[in-house]
C-alpha positions as CSV (number, residue, x, y, z in Angstrom):
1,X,0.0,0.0,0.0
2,X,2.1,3.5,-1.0
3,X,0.7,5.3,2.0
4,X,3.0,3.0,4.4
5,X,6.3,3.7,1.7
6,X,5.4,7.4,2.3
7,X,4.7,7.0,5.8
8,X,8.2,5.3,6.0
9,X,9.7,8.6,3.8
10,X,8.1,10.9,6.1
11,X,9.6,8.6,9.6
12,X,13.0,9.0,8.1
13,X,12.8,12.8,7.2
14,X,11.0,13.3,10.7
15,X,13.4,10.9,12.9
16,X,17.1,11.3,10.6
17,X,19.1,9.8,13.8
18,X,20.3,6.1,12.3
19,X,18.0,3.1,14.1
20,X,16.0,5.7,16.3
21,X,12.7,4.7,14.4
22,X,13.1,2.1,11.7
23,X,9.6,1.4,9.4
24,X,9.5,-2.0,7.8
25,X,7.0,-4.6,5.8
26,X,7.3,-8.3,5.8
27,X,5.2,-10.3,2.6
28,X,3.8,-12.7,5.1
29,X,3.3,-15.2,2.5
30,X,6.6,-15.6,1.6
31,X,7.7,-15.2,5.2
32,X,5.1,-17.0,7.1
33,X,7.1,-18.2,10.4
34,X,7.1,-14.0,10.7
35,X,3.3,-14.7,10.3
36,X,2.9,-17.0,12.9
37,X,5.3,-15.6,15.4
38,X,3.3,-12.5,15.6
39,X,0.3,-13.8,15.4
40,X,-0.8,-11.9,12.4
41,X,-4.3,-13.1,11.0
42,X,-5.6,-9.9,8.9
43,X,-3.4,-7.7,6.1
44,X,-2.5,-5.0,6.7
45,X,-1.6,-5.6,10.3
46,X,0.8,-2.6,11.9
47,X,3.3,-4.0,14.7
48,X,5.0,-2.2,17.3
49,X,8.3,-3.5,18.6
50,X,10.2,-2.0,21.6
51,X,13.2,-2.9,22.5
52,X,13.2,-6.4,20.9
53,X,9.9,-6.9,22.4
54,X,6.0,-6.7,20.5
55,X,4.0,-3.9,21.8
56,X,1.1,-5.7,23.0
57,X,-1.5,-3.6,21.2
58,X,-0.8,-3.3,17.2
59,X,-1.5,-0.1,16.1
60,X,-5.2,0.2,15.0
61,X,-5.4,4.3,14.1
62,X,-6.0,6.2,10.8
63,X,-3.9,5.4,8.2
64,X,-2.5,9.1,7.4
65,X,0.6,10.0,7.1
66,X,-0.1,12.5,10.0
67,X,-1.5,10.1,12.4
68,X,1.7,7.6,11.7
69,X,4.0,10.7,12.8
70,X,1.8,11.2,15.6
71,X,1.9,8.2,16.9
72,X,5.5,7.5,16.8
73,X,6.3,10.7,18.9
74,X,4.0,9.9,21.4
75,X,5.5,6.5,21.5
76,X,9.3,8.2,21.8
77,X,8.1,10.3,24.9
78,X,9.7,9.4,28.0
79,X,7.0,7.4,29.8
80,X,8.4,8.0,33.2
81,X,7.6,11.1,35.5
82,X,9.7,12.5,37.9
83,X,8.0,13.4,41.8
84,X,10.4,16.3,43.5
85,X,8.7,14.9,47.0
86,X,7.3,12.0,48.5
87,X,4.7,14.4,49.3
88,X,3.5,14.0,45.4
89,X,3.2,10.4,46.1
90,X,0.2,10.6,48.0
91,X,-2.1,13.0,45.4
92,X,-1.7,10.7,42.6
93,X,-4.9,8.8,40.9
94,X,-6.3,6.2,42.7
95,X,-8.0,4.6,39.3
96,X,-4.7,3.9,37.6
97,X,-1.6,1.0,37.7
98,X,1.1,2.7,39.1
99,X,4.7,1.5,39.5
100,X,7.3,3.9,41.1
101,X,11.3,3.6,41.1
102,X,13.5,4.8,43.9
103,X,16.5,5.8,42.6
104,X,20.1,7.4,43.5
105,X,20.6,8.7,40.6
106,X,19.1,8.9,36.8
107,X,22.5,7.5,35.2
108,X,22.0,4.0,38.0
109,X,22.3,0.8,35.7
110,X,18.8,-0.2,37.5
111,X,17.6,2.9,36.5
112,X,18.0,3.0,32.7
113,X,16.2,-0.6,32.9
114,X,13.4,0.0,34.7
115,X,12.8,2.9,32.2
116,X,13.5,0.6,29.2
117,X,10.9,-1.8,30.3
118,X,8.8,1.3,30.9
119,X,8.9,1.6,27.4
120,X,7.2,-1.2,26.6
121,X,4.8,-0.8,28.8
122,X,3.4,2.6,28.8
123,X,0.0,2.1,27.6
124,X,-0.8,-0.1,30.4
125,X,0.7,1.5,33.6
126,X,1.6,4.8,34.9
127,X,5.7,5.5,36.1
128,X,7.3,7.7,38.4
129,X,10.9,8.1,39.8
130,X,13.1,9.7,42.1
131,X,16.2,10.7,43.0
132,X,18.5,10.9,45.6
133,X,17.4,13.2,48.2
134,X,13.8,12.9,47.3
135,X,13.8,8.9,47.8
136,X,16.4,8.1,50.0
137,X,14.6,7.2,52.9
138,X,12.6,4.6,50.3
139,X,15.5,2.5,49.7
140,X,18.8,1.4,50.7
141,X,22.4,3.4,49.3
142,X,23.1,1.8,45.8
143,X,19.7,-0.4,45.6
144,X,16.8,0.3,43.7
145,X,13.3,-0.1,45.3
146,X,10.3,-0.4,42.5
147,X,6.8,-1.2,43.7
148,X,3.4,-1.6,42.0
149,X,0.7,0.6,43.5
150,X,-2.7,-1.6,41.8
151,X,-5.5,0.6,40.6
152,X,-7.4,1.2,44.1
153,X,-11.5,2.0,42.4
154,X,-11.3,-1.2,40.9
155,X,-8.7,-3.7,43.4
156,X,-8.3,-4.8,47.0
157,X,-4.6,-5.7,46.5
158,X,-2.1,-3.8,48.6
159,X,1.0,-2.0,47.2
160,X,3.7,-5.0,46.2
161,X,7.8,-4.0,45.9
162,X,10.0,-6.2,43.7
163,X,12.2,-8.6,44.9
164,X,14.0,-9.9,41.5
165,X,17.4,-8.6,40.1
166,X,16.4,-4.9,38.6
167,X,19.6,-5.5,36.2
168,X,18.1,-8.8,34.4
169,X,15.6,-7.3,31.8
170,X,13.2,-10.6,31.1
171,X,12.7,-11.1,34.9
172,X,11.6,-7.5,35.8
173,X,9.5,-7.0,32.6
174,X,7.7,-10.2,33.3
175,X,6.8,-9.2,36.5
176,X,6.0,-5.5,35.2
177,X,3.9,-6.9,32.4
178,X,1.8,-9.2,35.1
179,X,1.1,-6.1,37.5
180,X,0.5,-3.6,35.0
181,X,-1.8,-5.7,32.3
182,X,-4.7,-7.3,34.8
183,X,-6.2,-10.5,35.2
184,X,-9.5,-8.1,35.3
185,X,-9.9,-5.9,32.0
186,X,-12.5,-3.2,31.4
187,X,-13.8,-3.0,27.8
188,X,-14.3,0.1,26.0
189,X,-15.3,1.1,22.5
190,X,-11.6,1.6,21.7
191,X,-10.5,-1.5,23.0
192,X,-13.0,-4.3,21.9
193,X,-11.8,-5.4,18.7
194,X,-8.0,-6.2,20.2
195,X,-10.1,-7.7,23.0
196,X,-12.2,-9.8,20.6
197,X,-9.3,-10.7,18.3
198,X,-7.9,-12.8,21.0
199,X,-10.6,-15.4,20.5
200,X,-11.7,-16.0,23.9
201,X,-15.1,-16.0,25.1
202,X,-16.0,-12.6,27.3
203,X,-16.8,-13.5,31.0
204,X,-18.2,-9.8,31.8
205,X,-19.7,-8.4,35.0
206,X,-21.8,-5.2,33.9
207,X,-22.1,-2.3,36.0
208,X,-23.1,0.9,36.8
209,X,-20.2,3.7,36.0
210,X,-20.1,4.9,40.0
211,X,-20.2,1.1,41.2
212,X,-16.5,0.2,42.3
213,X,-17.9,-2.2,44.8
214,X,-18.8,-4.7,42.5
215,X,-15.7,-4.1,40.4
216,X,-14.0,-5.0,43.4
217,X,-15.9,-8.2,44.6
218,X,-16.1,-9.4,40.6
219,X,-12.1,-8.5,40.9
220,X,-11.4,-11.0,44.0
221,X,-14.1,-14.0,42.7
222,X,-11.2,-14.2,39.3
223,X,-8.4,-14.1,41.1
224,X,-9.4,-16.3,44.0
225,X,-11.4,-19.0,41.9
226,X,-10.6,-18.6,38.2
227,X,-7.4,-18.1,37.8
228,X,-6.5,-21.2,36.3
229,X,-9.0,-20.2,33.3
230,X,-7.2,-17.2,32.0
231,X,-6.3,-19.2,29.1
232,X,-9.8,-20.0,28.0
233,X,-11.3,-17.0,29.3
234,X,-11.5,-13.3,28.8
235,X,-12.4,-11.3,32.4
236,X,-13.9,-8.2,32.0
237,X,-15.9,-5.1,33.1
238,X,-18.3,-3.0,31.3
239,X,-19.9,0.0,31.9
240,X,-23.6,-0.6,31.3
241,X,-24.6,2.3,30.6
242,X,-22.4,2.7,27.6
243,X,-22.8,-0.9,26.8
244,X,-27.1,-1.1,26.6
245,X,-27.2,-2.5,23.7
246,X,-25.7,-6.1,25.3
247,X,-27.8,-5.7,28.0
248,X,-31.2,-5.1,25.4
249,X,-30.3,-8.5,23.7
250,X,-30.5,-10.4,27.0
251,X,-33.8,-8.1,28.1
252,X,-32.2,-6.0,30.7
253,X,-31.9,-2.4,30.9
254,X,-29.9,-0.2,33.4
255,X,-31.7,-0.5,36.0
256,X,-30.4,-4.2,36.4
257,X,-27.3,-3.6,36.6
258,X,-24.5,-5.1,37.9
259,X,-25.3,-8.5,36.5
260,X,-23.0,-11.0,34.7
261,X,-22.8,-12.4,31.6
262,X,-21.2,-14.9,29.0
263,X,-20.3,-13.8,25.8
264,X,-19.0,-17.0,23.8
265,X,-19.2,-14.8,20.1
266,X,-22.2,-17.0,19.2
267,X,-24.6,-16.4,21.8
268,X,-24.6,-14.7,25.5
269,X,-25.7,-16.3,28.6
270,X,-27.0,-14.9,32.0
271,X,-25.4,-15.8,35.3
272,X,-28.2,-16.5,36.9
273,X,-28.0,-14.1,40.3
274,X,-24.8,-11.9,40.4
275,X,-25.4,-11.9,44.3
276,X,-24.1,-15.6,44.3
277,X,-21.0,-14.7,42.6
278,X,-19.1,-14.8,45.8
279,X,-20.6,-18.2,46.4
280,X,-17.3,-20.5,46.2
281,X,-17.7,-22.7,43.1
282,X,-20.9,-20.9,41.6
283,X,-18.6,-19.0,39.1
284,X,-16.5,-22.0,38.6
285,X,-19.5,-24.1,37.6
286,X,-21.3,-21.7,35.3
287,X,-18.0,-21.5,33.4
288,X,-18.2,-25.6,33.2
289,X,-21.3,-24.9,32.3
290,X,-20.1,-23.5,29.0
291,X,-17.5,-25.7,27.7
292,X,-20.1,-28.7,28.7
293,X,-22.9,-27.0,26.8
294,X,-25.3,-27.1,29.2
295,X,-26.1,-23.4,29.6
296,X,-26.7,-23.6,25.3
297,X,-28.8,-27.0,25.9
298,X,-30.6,-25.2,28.8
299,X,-31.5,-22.2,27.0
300,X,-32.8,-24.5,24.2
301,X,-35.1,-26.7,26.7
302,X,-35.3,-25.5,29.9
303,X,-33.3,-27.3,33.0
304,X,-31.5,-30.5,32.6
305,X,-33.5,-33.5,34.5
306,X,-31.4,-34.1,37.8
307,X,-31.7,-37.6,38.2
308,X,-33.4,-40.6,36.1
309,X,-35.8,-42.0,38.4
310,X,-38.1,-39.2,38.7
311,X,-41.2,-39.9,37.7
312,X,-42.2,-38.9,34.2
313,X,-43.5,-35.1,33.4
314,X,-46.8,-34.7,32.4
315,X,-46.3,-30.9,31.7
316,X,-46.8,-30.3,27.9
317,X,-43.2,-31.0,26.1
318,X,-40.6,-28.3,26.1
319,X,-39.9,-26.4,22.8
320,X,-36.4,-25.1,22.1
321,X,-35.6,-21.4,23.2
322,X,-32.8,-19.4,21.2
323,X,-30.6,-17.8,23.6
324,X,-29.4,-14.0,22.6
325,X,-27.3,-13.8,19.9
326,X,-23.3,-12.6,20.4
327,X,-23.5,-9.0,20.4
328,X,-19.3,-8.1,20.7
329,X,-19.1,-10.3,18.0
330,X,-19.6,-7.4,16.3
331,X,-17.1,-6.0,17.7
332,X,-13.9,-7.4,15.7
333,X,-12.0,-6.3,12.7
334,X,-13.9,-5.3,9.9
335,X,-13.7,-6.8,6.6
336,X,-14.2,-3.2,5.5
337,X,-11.0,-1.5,7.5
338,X,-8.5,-4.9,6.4
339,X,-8.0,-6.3,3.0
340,X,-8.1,-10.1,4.4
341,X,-9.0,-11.4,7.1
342,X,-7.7,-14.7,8.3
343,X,-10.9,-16.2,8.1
344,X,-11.3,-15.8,4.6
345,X,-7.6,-17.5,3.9
């Protein structure tokens, strides 16, 4: 497509300093363990890589040659801020992933680490520093103290400090990566298609905008109970009121909310009281219920018998039900922004 061979003109004109910003296409045919390394299953499909590693979030903005340059600035900035007082500490936002360094000095080895894995993670978590006076008292003379603050509106979790080797970079930006991109996601307009690409079915607890409370309990029931599903399914929160038109398909309106449902991109399914959510093994077992297929054969004819024996119904014969239809399905890439789409391969 010429507008990414201008695109890469205009990088090299804007950003002359040799491997500062480097634009480059890969025929994904020809070179398809690129392909499969990076997961790529639509063209055109724009990676970012950062310091040797994939920005987890390909870039999905207008195609322009001023949105590229745009972009690429914003991604240069220097993601970390500097506090002049512990004082500062204590004002910032409660609603965000913070992780703060304690430093001696800005030219510490530790430093210039922790703000290289920074980099890679600075659409997903807030950083600050300081520096000698100003942190002292927060660490010992020559060590580096980093520690995650979560994101208070919507976790319990206390503030954690790293105990790994600052110097090695895979061992600190895995344990960056894990505190900065949640078990728990919230799902917005912006973010559904990336969310949807990732083929996993939704588990979602809807809620009001000013309800942290259920954020919170909905927050503790994943990481308490379903952790050991992350790889089959995707946790998230949406607001409801932004989100209706889910909550139309399964006949509920604002005014229900929170409640929690199952999006598996062919049809959505109710949990059947969000109040028993922090019932141990409720959640669990409605998540069985999916990969079973008993909440689609449910839908379809009511509740299963429980047992064989019971004497025979003489209540007229149940007729199948459709359950509501997948409504973020919707929701992923567009055969009219990509040229092919891996389904059609």
């Amino acid at each position: 497509m010429p507008i990414f061979d201008e695109a890469a003109d205009k990088v090299a004109q804007v950003f002359p300093e040799a491997g500062r910003v480097v634009m480059a296409k890969v025929d994904c045919d020809r070179e398809s363990s690129v392909a499969t390394r990076f997961h790529i299953t639509k063209y055109p499909t724009l990676k970012l890589i950062r310091s040797g590693q994939p920005a987890k979030r390909e870039y999905r903005g207008q195609r322009s040659l001023e949105a590229f340059e745009t972009f690429i600035k914003n991604q240069l900035e220097d993601p970390i801020k500097e506090f002049k007082g512990l004082a500062e500490l204590t004002t910032l936002e409660t609603n965000k992933r913070i992780i703060i360094g304690y430093f001696d000095s800005k030219d510490q080895a530790q430093y210039n680490m922790f703000r290289r894995v920074a980099m890679t993670l600075k659409d997903d978590c807030t950083f600050y520093a300081g520096f000698g006076e100003v942190s002292k008292q927060m660490h010992p003379p020559g060590e580096a103290i980093i520690v995650f603050r979560p994101d208070l509106k919507r976790s319990n979790d206390l503030d954690e400090t790293f105990e790994g080797n600052i110097n090695n970079f895979d061992e600190l930006h895995i344990w960056m990566s894990e505190k900065c991109v949640p078990l728990v996601r919230e799902i917005t307009f912006e973010n559904a298609e990336e969310l949807t690409e990732e083929g996993l079915p939704f588990l979602i607890l809807f809620h009001h905008p000013d309800d942290t409370e259920s954020i919170k309990k909905y927050n503790d029931v994943v990481v308490k109970e379903l952790i050991s599903e992350k790889q089959n399914i995707n946790f998230l929160t949406a607001d409801g009121r932004k989100f209706a038109h889910p909550l139309h398909h399964l006949g509920k309106s604002e005014s229900d909310l929170p409640l929690i449902a199952i999006d598996s991109f062919k049809h959505m399914y109710m949990f059947p009281n969000v109040k028993d959510m922090e019932v141990p093994g409720k959640m669990k077992q409605f998540i069985q219920d999916l990969y079973s297929g008993k909440l689609h054969r449910e839908f379809h004819y009511g509740p299963d018998e429980e047992t064989e024996t019971q004497p025979k119904s003489t209540e007229p014969e149940k007729k199948p039900t459709t359950p509501p239809e997948s409504t973020f399905k919707k929701l992923a890439p567009s055969k009219n922004r990509y040229t092919l789409i891996k389904e059609e391969l």
